[in-house]
C-alpha positions, 0 to 999 in steps of 0.5 A: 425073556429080556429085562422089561423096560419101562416105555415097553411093558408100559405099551404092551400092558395098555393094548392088552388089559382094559378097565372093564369090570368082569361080570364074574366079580359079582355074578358066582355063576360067571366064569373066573378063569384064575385062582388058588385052584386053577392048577388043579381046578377039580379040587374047588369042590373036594375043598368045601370052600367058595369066594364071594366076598369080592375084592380089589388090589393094586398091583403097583408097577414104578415107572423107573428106566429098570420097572419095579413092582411095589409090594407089602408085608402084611402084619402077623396080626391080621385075620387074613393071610398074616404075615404074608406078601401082598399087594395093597388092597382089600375088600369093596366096600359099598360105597366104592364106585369100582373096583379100581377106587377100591384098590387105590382107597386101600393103597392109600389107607395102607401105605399112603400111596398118593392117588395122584401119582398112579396112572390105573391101566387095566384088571388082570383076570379075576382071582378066587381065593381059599381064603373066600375072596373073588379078587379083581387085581389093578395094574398101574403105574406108579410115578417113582416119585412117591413116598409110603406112609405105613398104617403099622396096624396092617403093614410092617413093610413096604418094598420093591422088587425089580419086575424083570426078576419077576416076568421071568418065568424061570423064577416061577417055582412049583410048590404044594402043600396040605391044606385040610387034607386038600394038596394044592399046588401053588406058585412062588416067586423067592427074592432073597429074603422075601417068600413071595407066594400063593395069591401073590404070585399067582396074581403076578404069573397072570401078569406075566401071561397076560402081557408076555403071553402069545 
């Protein structure tokens, strides 16, 4: 696939994504199609786990002439998934009107992210993870102007990695590994020094079917 430009993954992404908030976010019974199962979705239940915590993320794209997709790394303090790759986000609290203010609440309260610089698009497909979140993912667009200011207690980094890098499905790897006697499969997407992986990546090989898929 050739290197997405701007002004084009831009368009596609507007026809093909919406803001409706998928029933599945807070009705379990609904259908989630995306997770850190959905490569081997039997496996849900011989893992005794289940999401219902719901959640949201930004998944930040800068709007330079080459894209990049703006992520963090978390501290090796937190509770959940330490020292890992992410994208700003976190869980729904009551008082957030939507998913999306959810996500730009917590990009904000993380990196320091300006509302008023991110222009939202639409939800990728809902994702349930391990750790027992059902995450909806925001794609946006982020004028390059921005600056970050970190919140050290939960983010050590801030830092962008070209999107054309990681919409080529040939740096889409396969990995597994044990997870309590469950062996999942996973996908991850390394970039130089950063291990990009599990919920990360698989939240961006959604974005990549979603916008390149047929």
């Amino acid at each position: 696939m050739a290197a997405p430009k701007s002004p084009d993954f831009f368009e596609r992404a507007r026809s093909r994504l919406t803001l409706d908030v998928p029933a599945a976010l807070t009705d379990h019974a609904a259908p989630a199609a995306r997770g850190d199962l959905d490569l081997d979705p039997e496996l849900w239940q011989r893992a005794g786990v289940a999401a219902t915590r719901p959640a949201a993320v930004l998944v930040p794209v800068v709007d330079h002439p080459e894209p990049t997709v703006l992520l963090t790394l978390r501290t090796a303090a937190l509770p959940s998934h330490p020292g890992q790759i992410a994208f700003p986000g976190g869980k729904i609290d009551p008082d957030d009107p939507t998913p999306l203010a959810a996500a730009l609440r917590e990009a904000h309260e993380e990196i320091g992210l300006d509302h008023a610089l991110v222009e939202p698009i639409g939800y990728l497909d809902l994702y349930l993870t391990f750790s027992g979140f059902r995450i909806l993912p925001t794609l946006a667009r982020v004028n390059p102007a921005f600056t970050t200011t970190l919140n050290r207690t939960e983010v050590d980094d801030a830092f962008e990695v070209p999107l054309a890098f990681l919409m080529d499905e040939q740096n889409h790897a396969l990995h597994s590994r044990d997870w309590k006697g469950v062996m999942r499969r996973y996908y991850a997407m390394p970039f130089g020094e950063r291990y990009i992986w599990g919920v990360t990546a698989g939240i961006l090989r959604n974005l990549y079917e979603r916008i390149y898929g047929g």
